[in-house]
C-alpha positions as CSV (number, residue, x, y, z in Angstrom):
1,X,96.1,96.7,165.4
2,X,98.0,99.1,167.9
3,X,95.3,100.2,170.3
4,X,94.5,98.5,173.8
5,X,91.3,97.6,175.2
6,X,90.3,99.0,178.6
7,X,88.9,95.3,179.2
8,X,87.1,92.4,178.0
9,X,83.6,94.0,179.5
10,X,81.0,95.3,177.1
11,X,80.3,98.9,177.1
12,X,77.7,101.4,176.3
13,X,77.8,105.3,175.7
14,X,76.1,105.7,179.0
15,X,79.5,104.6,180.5
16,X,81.2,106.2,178.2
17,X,79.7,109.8,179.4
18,X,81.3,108.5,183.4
19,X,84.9,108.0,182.6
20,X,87.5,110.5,183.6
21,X,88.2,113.2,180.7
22,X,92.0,112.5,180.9
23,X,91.4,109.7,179.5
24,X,89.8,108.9,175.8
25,X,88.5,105.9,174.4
26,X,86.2,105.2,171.0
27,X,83.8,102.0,171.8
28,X,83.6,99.8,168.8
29,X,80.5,97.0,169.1
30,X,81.1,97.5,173.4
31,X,84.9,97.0,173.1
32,X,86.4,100.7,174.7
33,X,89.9,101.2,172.5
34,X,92.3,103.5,174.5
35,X,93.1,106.3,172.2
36,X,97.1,106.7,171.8
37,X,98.2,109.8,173.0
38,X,97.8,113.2,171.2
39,X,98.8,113.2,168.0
40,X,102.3,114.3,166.7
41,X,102.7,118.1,165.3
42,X,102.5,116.4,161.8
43,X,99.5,114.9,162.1
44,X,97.6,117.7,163.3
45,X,99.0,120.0,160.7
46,X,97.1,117.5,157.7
47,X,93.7,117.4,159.9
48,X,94.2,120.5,160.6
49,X,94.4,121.9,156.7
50,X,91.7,119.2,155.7
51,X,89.3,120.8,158.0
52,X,90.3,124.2,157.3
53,X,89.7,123.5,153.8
54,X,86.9,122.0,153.8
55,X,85.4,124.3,156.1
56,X,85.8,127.0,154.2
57,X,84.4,125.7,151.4
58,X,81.1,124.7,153.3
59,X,80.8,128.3,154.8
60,X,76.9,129.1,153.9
61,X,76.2,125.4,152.8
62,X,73.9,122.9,154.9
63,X,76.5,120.7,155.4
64,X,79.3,121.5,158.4
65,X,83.2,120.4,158.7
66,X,83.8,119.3,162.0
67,X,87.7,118.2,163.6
68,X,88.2,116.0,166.2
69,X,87.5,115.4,169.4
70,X,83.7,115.4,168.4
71,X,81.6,112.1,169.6
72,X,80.2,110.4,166.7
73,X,77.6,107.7,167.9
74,X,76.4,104.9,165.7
75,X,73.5,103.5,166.7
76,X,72.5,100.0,165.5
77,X,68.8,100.7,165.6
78,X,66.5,103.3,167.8
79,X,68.2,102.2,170.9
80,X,68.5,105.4,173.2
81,X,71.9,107.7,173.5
82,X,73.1,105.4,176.8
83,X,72.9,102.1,175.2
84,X,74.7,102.9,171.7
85,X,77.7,100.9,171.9
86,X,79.9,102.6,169.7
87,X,81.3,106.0,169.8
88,X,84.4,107.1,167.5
89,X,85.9,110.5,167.3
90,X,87.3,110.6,163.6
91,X,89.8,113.1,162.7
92,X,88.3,115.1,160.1
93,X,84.0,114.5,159.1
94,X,81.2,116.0,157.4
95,X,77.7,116.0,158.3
96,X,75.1,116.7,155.7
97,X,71.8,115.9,157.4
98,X,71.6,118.3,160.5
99,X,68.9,116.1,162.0
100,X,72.0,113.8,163.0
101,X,73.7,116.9,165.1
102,X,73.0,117.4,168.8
103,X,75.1,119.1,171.4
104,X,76.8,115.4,172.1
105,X,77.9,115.6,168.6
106,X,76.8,113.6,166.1
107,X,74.6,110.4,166.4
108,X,74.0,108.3,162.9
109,X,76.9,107.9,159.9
110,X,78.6,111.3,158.7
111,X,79.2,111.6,154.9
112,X,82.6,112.2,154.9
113,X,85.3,110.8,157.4
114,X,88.7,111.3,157.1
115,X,91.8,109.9,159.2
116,X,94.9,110.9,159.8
117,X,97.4,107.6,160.1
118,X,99.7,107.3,162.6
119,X,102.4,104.2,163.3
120,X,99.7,103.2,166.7
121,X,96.7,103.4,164.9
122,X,97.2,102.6,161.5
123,X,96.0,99.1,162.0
124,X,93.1,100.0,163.7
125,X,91.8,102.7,161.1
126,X,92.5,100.6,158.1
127,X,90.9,97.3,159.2
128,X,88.7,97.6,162.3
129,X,87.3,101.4,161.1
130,X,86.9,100.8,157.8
131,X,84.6,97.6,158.6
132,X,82.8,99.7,160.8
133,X,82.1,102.6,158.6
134,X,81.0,101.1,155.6
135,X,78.6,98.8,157.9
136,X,76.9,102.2,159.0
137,X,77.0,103.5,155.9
138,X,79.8,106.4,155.7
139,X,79.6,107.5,152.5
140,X,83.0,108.5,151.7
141,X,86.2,106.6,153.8
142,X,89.6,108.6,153.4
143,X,92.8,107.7,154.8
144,X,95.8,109.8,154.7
145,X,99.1,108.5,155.2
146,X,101.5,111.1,156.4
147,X,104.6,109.1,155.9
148,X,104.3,107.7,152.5
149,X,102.5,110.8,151.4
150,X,99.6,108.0,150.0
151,X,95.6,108.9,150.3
152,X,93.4,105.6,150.3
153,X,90.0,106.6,149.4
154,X,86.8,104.0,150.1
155,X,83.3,105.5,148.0
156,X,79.8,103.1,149.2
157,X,78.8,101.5,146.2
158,X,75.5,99.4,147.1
159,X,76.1,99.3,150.2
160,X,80.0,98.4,150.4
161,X,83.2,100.2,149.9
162,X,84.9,98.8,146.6
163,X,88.3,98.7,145.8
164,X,90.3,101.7,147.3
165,X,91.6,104.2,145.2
166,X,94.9,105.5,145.6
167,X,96.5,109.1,145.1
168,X,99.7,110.7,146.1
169,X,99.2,113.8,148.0
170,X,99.7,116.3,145.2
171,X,97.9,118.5,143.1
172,X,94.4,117.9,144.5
173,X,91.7,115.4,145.2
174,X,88.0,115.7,145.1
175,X,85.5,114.4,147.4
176,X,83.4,112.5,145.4
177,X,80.5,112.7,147.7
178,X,80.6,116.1,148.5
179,X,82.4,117.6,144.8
180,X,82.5,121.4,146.1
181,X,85.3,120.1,148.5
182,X,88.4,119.9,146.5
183,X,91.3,119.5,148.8
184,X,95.0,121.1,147.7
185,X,97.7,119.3,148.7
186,X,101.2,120.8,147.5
187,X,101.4,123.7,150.2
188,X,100.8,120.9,153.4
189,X,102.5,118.4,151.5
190,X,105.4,121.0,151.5
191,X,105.3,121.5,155.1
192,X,105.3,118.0,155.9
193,X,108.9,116.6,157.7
194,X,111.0,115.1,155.4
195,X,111.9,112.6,158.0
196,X,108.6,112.1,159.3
């Protein structure tokens, strides 16, 4: 699944907060992932145009876009900020509820994540992520595969992401969740290296 862990110790957001900025991690259940390095041009250029997008579309709306790096704490209960044990930074989410914002971010599930896949994490978005957001209740999962030009998109049905559903990136897709967000495709999908 790509990513390394820092070690086999448990951690908490609290020791999150003390590590050195130049280097990122996203705790899952206590186990701190090191991030892979910043993104290629590619990858920031899709994020980029999902947020912008969807962003614009929110202006005036209760509901915000937000792009990463924003911390994204899920708690398991009422356990205080310090001893949440996972923290992710997804690359593209939406936040409905503004009881959930706070100037750390964002603590509870957004409504809408979106990451970008890359050859390093790949793995670790479309097993170990996906597990983890439908547990907390993310109500609409997408992945975006730059390479194949393939977006896998997970909806919570009772409680559980169903069978993904699969669409090229063309045209345009909805967000089923949120259905004023319509994302276009052809102009970044145009944009995209060939060789990429």
């Amino acid at each position: 699944m790509g990513l390394a862990l820092k070690d086999t110790q448990h951690h908490c957001y609290g020791d999150y907060l003390a590590w050195p900025d130049d280097m990122r991690y996203e705790l899952i259940d206590g186990n701190a992932y090191a991030m892979s390095p910043a993104p290629d041009l590619a990858h920031q250029d899709v994020a980029g145009e999902i947020y912008r997008q969807a962003a614009n579309i929110l202006t005036g709306k209760p509901c915000r876009a937000f792009i990463a790096p924003v911390d994204v704490r899920l708690p398991k209960q009422n356990e205080t900020d310090e001893s949440i044990d996972t923290v992710v930074q997804p690359d593209v989410l939406v936040v409905c509820d503004s009881s959930k914002l706070d100037r750390r971010g964002v603590r509870g599930a957004p409504d809408w994540i979106v990451e970008v896949l890359s050859p390093s994490t790949a793995g670790h978005d479309q097993i170990r992520k996906r597990n983890l957001y439908e547990r907390h209740g993310v109500k609409e999962y997408w992945l975006v595969h730059p390479i194949d030009r393939v977006l896998t998109v997970y909806r919570l049905i009772d409680g559980e992401y169903g069978k993904p559903e699969l669409y090229e990136l063309n045209g345009e897709t909805q967000v089923g969740v949120l259905p004023d967000i319509v994302i276009r495709w052809d102009e970044l999908a145009a944009r995209l290296p060939v060789d990429y």
